[in-house]
C-alpha positions, 0 to 999 in steps of 0.5 A, spaced: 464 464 475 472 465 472 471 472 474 470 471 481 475 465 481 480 469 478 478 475 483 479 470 489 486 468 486 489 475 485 487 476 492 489 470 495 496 472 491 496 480 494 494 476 500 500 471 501 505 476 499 504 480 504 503 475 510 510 472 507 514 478 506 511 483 510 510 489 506 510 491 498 504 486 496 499 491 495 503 494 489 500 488 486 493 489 486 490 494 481 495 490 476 491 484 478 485 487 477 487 490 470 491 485 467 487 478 470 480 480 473 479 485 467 478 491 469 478 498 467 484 502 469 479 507 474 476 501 476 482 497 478 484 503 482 478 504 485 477 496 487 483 495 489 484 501 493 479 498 497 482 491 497 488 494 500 484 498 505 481 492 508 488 488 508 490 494 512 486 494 517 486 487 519 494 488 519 494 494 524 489 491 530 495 485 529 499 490 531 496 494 536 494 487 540 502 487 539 502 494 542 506 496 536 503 504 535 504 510 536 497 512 537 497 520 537 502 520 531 498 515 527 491 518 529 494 525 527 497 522 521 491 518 519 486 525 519 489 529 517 492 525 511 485 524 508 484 531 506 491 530 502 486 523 499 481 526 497 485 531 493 489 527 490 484 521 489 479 528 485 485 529 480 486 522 479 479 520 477 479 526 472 487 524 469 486 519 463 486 511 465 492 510 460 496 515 463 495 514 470 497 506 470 503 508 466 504 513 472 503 507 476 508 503 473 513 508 474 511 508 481 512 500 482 519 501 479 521 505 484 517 501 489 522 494 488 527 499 489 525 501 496 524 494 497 531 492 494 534 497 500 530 495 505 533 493 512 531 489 518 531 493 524 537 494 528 538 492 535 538 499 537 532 500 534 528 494 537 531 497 544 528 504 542 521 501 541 518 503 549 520 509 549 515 514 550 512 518 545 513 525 544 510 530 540 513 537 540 510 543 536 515 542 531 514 535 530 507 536 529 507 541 524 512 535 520 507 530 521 502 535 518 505 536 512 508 529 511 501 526 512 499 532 507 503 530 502 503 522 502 495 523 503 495 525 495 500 521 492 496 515 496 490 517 493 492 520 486 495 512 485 490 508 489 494 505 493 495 505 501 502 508 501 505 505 506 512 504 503 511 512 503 508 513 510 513 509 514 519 514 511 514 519 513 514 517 519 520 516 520 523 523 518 517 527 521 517 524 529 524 519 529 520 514 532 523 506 531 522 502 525 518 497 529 512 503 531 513 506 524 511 500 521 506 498 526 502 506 525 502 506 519 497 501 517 491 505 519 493 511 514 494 506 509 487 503 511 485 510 512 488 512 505 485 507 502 477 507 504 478 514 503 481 513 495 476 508 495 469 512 497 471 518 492 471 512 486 464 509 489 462 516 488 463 516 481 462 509 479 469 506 479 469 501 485 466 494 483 464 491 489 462 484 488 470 483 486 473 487 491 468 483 496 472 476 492 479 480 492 478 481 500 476 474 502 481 471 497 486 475 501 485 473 507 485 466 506 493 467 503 495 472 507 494 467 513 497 462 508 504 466 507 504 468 514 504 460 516 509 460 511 513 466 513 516 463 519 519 456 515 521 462 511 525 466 515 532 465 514 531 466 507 527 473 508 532 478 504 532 473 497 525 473 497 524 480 497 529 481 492 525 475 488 519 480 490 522 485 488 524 483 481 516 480 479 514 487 480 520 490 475 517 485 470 510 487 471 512 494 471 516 494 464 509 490 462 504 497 464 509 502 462 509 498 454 501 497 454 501 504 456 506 507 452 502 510 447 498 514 452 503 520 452 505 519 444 511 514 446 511 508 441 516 501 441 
């Protein structure tokens, strides 16, 4: 019973997070899934790869009712990203659990830091958000290799990657930050059932906590949301508060995982 309320609260956490601040919130699930609900560090990768998926997608048909995706681009990125998933997800299964969340850590201090520099999006960006898309040759073979590139970093840390993907698209197609945001929801939801599946094979997705950590998280998220729209003025120090929790959590994994590559405090 303390499992499962323990699941539905972190979940909830992850949730409220990202409907309050729009992003970031997903870097908090396998933390959660080791350090509260108890799981393994494979486990805890793979279940909250899933958990991330699920939020994911929920998130992209709300922008897609809001006309806020490049399609051809997101569906290019999304497919050809899954290769580099699986790949990346393969190896990941294989690294030492302790190393691999030390890793992790570190991805999460960069992570504050992209949230610490993030920027609402202009006045010329939002004017640009009804041009029509246009997929050269030459941006193709962009999008190809940043999807590539993005899909076995998502997959080797069991996350959605969207904080890698929305750059990706940015630097691969020049689309605006608005349609970059809104597309890369469905590779983060790609990526992650990707990650996800490849850990099911092995046995390291726990399902009945996934289940609870994704009800958990749509309660919350629709919670945050409400809340986002009192909050809103006050959006920048939330992600620098945001951003600070996630340092704090980050320096906590790297201590406890330390000793893993013979480093000791």
């Amino acid at each position: 019973m303390l499992e499962i309320f323990l699941a539905v609260i972190s979940g909830g956490a992850v949730g409220f997070t990202l409907g309050l601040i729009g992003g970031g919130g997903s870097i908090l699930a396998t933390p959660l899934m080791l350090y509260v609900v108890g799981l393994k560090p494979h486990e805890a990768i793979g279940t909250g790869a899933l958990a991330v998926s699920a939020n994911a997608f929920a998130n992209f048909f709300g922008h897609a009712r809001k006309g806020n995706v490049r399609w051809r681009s997101a569906i290019i990125f999304a497919i050809l990203g899954i290769a580099g998933a699986t790949a990346g997800s393969t190896l990941g299964k294989v690294v030492n659990g302790n190393k691999l969340i030390f890793l992790f850590a570190i991805l999460m201090i960069v992570v504050g830091v992209l949230m610490l520099r993030r920027r609402p999006p202009t006045a010329e960006q939002l004017a640009q958000s009804h041009e029509t898309e246009h997929l050269t040759p030459k941006l193709l073979a962009l999008v190809s290799i940043a999807a590539l590139v993005v899909g076995a970093l998502s997959g080797f840390f069991g996350i959605g990657g969207g904080f890698l993907i929305v750059p990706g698209l940015l630097f691969s197609t020049g689309m605006p930050m608005i349609f970059a945001i809104g597309s890369s929801l469905l590779s983060v939801g790609t990526f992650g059932l990707t990650t996800a599946v490849n850990y099911s094979v092995s046995g390291f997705v726990d399902w009945r906590v996934a289940i609870e950590f994704i009800g958990g998280g749509v309660a919350g998220g629709l919670l945050g949301t409400k809340l986002a729209v009192f909050l809103a003025p006050r959006r920048a120090a939330l992600n620098r508060v945001f951003a600070g929790l996630v340092f704090i959590v980050a320096i906590y994994m790297l201590y406890r995982n330390a000793a893993s590559f013979g480093m000791h405090f």
